[in-house]
FIKOLZA-1660 file (N, C-alpha, C; in steps of 0.1 Angstrom, whole numbers, plus 5000, padded with zeros to 4 digits):
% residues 74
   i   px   py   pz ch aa at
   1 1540 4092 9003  A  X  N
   1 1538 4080 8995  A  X CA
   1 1550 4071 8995  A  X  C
   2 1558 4078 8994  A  X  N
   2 1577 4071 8995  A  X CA
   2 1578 4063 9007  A  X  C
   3 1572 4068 9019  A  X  N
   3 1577 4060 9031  A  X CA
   3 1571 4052 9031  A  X  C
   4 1552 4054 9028  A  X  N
   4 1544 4039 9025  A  X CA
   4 1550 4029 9022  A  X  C
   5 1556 4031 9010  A  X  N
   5 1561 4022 9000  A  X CA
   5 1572 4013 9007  A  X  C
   6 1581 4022 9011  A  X  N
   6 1595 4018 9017  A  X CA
   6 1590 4007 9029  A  X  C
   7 1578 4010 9042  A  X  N
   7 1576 4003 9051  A  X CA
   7 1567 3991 9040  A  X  C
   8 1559 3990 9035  A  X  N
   8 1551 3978 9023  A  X CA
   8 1561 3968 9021  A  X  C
   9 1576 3978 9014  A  X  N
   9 1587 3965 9009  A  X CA
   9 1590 3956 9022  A  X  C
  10 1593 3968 9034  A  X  N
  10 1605 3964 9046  A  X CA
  10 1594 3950 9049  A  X  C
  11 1577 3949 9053  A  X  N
  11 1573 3941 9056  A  X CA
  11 1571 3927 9048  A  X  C
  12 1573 3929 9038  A  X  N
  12 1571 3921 9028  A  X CA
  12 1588 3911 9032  A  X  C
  13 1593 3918 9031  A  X  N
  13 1609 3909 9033  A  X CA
  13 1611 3904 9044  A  X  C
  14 1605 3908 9056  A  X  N
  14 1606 3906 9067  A  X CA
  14 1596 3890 9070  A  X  C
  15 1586 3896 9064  A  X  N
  15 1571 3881 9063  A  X CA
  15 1581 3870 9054  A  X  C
  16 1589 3873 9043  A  X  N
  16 1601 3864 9030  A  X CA
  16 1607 3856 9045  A  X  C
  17 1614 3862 9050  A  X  N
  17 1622 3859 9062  A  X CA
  17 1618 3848 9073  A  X  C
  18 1608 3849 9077  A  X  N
  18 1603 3840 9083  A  X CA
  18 1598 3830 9082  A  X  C
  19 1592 3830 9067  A  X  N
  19 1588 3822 9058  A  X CA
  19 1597 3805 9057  A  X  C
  20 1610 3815 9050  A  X  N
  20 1618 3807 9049  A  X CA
  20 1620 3800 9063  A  X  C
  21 1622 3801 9077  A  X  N
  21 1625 3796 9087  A  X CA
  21 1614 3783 9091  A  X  C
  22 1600 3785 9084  A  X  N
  22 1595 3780 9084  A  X CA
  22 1596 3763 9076  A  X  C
  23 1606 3770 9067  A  X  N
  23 1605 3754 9057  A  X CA
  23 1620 3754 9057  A  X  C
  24 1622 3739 9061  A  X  N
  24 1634 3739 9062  A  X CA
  24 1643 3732 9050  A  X  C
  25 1634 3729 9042  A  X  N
  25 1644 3724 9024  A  X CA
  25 1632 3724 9016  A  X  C
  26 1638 3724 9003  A  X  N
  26 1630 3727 8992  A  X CA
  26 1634 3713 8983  A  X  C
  27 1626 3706 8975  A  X  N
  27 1630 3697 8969  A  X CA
  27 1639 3703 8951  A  X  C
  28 1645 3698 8948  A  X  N
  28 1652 3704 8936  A  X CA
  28 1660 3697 8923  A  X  C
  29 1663 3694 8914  A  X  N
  29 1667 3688 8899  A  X CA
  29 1679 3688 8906  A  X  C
  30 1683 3674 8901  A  X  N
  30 1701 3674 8898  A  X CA
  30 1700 3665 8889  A  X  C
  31 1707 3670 8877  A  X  N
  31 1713 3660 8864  A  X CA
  31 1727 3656 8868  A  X  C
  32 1733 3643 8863  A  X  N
  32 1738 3636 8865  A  X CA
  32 1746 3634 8852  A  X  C
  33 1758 3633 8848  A  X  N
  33 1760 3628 8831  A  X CA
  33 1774 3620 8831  A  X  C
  34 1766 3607 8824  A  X  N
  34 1774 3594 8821  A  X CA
  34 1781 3597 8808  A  X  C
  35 1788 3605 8805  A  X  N
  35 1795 3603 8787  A  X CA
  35 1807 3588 8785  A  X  C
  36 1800 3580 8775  A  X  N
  36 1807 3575 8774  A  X CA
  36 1805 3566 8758  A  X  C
  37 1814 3563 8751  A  X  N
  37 1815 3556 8738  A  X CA
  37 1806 3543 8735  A  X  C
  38 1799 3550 8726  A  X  N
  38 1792 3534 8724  A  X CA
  38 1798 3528 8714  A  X  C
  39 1789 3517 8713  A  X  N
  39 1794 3504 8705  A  X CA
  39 1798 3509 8688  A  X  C
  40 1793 3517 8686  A  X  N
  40 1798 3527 8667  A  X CA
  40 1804 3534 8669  A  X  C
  41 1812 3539 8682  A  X  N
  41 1827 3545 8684  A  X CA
  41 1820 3562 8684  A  X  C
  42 1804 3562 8687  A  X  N
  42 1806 3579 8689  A  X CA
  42 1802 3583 8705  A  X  C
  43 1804 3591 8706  A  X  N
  43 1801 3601 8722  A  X CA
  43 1789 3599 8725  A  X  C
  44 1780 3594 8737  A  X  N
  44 1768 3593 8741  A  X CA
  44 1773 3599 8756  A  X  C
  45 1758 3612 8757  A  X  N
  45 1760 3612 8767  A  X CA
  45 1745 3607 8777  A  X  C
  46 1746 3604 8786  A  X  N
  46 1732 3596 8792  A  X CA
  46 1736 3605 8809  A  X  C
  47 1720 3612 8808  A  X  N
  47 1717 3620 8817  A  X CA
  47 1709 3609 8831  A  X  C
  48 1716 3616 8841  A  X  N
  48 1708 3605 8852  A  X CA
  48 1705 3617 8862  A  X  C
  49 1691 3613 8864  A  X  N
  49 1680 3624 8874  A  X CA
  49 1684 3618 8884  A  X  C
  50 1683 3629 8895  A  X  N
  50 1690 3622 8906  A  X CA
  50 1683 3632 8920  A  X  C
  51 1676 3625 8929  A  X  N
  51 1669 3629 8937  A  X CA
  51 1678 3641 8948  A  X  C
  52 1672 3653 8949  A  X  N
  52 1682 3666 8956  A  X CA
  52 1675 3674 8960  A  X  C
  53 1678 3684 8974  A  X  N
  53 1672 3693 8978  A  X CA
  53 1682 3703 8985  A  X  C
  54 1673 3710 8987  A  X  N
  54 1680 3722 8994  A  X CA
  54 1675 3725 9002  A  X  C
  55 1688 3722 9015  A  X  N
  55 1684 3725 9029  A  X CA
  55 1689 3735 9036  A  X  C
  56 1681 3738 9042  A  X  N
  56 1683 3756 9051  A  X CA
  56 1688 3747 9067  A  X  C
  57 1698 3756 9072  A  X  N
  57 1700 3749 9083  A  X CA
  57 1713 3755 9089  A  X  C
  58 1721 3750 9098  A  X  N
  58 1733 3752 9104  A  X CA
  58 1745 3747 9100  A  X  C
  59 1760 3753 9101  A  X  N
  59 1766 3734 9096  A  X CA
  59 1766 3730 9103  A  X  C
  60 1770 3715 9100  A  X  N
  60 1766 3703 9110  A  X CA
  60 1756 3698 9110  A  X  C
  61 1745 3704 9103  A  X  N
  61 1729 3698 9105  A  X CA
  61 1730 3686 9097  A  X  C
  62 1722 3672 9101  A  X  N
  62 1722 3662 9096  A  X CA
  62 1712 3663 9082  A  X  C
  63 1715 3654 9070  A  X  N
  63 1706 3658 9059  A  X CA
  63 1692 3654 9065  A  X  C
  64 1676 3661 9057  A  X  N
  64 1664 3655 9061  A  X CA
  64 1667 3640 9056  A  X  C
  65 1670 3642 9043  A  X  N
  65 1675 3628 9034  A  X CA
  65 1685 3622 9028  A  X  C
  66 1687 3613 9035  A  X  N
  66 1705 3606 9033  A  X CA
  66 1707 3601 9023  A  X  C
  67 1696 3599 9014  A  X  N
  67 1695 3592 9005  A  X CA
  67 1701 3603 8987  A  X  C
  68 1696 3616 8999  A  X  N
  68 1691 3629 8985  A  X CA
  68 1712 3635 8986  A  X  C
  69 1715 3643 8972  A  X  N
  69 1720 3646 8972  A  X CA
  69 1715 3664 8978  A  X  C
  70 1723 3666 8989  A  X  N
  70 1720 3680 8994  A  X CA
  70 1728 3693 8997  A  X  C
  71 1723 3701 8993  A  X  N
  71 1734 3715 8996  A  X CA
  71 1723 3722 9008  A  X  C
  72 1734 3724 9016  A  X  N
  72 1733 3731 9027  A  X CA
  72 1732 3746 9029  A  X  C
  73 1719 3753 9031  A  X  N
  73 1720 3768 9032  A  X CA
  73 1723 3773 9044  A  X  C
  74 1737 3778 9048  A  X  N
  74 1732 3780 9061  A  X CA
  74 1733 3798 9061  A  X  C
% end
């Protein structure tokens, strides 16, 4: 029953593996934060969403999007 098991996981990680080669970025959150003093002299901080993904790839690979802030998996 042990070995079953052990070849079940090995395939399962193996099918993970490929998977991933298959997609080459994932879309993903980046907060952004502006702190700065307002006009009544207290701490504001103002959050800015900001378009990002995560790309699988080599270095040197060009981003999909130039526009997106991107981290590179390689």
């Amino acid at each position: 029953m042990g070995l079953i098991l052990k070849i079940l996981i090995y395939l399962y990680l193996c099918a993970g593996v490929l998977c991933i080669h298959q997609m080459p970025w994932l879309p993903c959150q980046f907060t952004d934060e502006n702190v700065f003093v307002n006009s009544e002299g207290l701490t504001e901080t103002q959050l800015i969403h900001r378009e990002a993904m995560l790309q699988f790839g080599q270095k040197g690979d060009a981003p999909v999007n130039p526009h997106a802030i991107t981290f590179l998996v390689t």
